[in-house]
N, C-alpha and C positions, 0 to 999 in steps of 0.2 A: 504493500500500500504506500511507502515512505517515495515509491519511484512514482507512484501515477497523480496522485495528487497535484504535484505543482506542477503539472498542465493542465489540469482541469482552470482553472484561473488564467493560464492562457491561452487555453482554449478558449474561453468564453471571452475575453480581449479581442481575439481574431474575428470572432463572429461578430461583436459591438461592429468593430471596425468595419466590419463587411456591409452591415445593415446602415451602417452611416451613411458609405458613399451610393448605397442604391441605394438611399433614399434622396442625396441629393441629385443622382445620376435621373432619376426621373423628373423631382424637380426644374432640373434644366434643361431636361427633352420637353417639360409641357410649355416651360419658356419661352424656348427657338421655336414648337409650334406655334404658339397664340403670335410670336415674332413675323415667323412667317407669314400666318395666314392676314394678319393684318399689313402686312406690306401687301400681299395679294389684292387684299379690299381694295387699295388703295392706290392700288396699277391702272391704267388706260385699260379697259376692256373694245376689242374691236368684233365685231357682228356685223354679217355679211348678209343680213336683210334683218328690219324689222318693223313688227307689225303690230300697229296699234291705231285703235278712234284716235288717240289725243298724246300730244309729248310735248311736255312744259320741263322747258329749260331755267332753272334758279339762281341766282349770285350765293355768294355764300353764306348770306342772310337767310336765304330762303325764298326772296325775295322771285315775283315772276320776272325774265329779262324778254321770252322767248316761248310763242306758244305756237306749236302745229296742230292743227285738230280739222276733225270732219265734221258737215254740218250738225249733226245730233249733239254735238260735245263744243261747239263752238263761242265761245265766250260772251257777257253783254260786255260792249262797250266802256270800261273803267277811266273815271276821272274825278282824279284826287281824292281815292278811295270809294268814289260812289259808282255803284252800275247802273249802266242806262241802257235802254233796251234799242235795238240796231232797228233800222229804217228798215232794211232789207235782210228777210230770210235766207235760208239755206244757205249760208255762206261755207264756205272749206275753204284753208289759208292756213298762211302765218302771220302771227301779230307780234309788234315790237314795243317794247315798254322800258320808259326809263327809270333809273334810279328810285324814285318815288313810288314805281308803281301803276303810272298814266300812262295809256296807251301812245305808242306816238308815231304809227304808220302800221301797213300791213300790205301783203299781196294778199288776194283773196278771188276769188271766183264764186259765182253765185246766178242760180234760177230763179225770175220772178216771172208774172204772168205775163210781163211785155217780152220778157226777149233772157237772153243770155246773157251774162256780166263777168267781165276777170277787171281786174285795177291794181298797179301797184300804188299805194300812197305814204305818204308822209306828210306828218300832223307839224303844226306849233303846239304847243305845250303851255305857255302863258301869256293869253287864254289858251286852253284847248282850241284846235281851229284849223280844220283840213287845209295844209299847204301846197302841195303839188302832187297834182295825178299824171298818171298813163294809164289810157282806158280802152278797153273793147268793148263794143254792146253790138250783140245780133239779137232781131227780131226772131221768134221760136220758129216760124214757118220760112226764117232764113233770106224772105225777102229786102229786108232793111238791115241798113250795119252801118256802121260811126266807130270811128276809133282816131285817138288825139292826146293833147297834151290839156291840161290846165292848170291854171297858177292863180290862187286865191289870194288877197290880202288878208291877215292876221287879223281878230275882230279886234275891236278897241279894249285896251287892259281892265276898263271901267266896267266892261260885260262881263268879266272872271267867272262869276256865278251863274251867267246863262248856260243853261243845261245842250242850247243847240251850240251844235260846232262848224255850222255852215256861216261862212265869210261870204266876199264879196269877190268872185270871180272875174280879175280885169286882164287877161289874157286868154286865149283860146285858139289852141291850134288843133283843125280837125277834117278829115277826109269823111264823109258822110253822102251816102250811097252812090256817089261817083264824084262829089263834088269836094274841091279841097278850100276851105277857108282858113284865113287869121284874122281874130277879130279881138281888138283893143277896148275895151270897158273904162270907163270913168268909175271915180270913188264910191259912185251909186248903183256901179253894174249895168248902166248903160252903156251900149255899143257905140264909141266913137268914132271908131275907123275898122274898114271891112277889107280885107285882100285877097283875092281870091280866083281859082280856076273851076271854071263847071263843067258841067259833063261833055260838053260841048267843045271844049276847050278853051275857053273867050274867057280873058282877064279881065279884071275889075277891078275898080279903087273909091273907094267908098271913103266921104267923110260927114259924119252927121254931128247936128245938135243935140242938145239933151232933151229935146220929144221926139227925136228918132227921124227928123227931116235933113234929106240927104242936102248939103250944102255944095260941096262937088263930087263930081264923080268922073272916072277915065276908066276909058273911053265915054263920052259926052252917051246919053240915049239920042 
């Protein structure tokens, strides 16, 4: 007995010793996992289709920057935290919002009972206040179609609170069922000067008052 004894005490040492380091050898293996699997989260993931009604892009607030959606899913109108309901249904697009929150343009496309509609735009923000379109409109039976540019003035800062975001349109340029116009608006959205090719070919130059009487024109009538 005097020989077995004094390893039984280091036996039982070796095993402490053993149970140590597996216990921190697993410790560190669940370390480098949660390591790993979070550096994983936190990788660019790249996906070669995807499919969804709606994908809302966020800053890192959480904030909206960035919304793609179909019409079923497609958002009201947001300005300075309030929704407003869209003039025009069925819309599919993407909508741009800034820091704040407020919408401030979109591309979109949309069916109403007159015709077909795509538009890229882009808003002012203070006031809210459609600033510049490109626009396509067919009639549904395909007969009719307009497509152009327009450029709004910003409404007055005094209106902030007005819930409509429709300005005052003093540029227009537009190709409209065979016919090409530009046409220059005063402060009030009246057409001052008219330029333009018709179907026909035959130029024109238009300059009017403000009740819409032609003062000159070239070619004379």
């Amino acid at each position: 007995m005097s020989d077995i004894s004094p390893k039984v005490p280091r036996l039982t040492h070796v095993l402490l010793s053993l149970l140590v380091i597996g216990v921190w050898g697993v410790l560190l293996l669940l370390w480098f996992s949660h390591a790993r699997s979070a550096a994983d989260s936190s990788a660019d993931k790249r996906f070669d289709v995807i499919t969804a009604e709606r994908v809302n892009i966020v800053d890192a607030d959480g904030k909206p920057r960035l919304v793609i959606s179909t019409p079923a899913r497609f958002p009201e109108a947001v300005i300075h935290g309030k929704s407003h309901k869209r003039s025009i249904g069925d819309n599919a697009g993407m909508l741009f919002y800034d820091v704040d929150g407020t919408e401030t343009g979109g591309l979109v496309t949309a069916t109403a009972a007159w015709g077909r509609y795509a538009a890229l735009i882009f808003d002012y923000t203070n006031p809210p206040t459609d600033g510049v379109g490109i626009f396509r409109i067919e009639s549904v039976d395909g007969k009719t179609y307009s497509a152009g540019l327009s450029v709004v003035d910003r409404r007055p800062h005094a209106l902030a609170e007005n819930e409509n975001s429709q300005g005052v349109e003093r540029a227009k340029l537009e190709t409209k069922d065979g016919e090409a116009e530009l046409v220059i608006s005063d402060t009030e959205g009246k057409p001052r000067i008219l330029l333009g090719v018709d179907h026909a070919n035959t130029p024109r130059l238009e300059i009017r008052d403000a009740e819409g009487n032609i003062q000159h024109r070239f070619p004379p009538q």
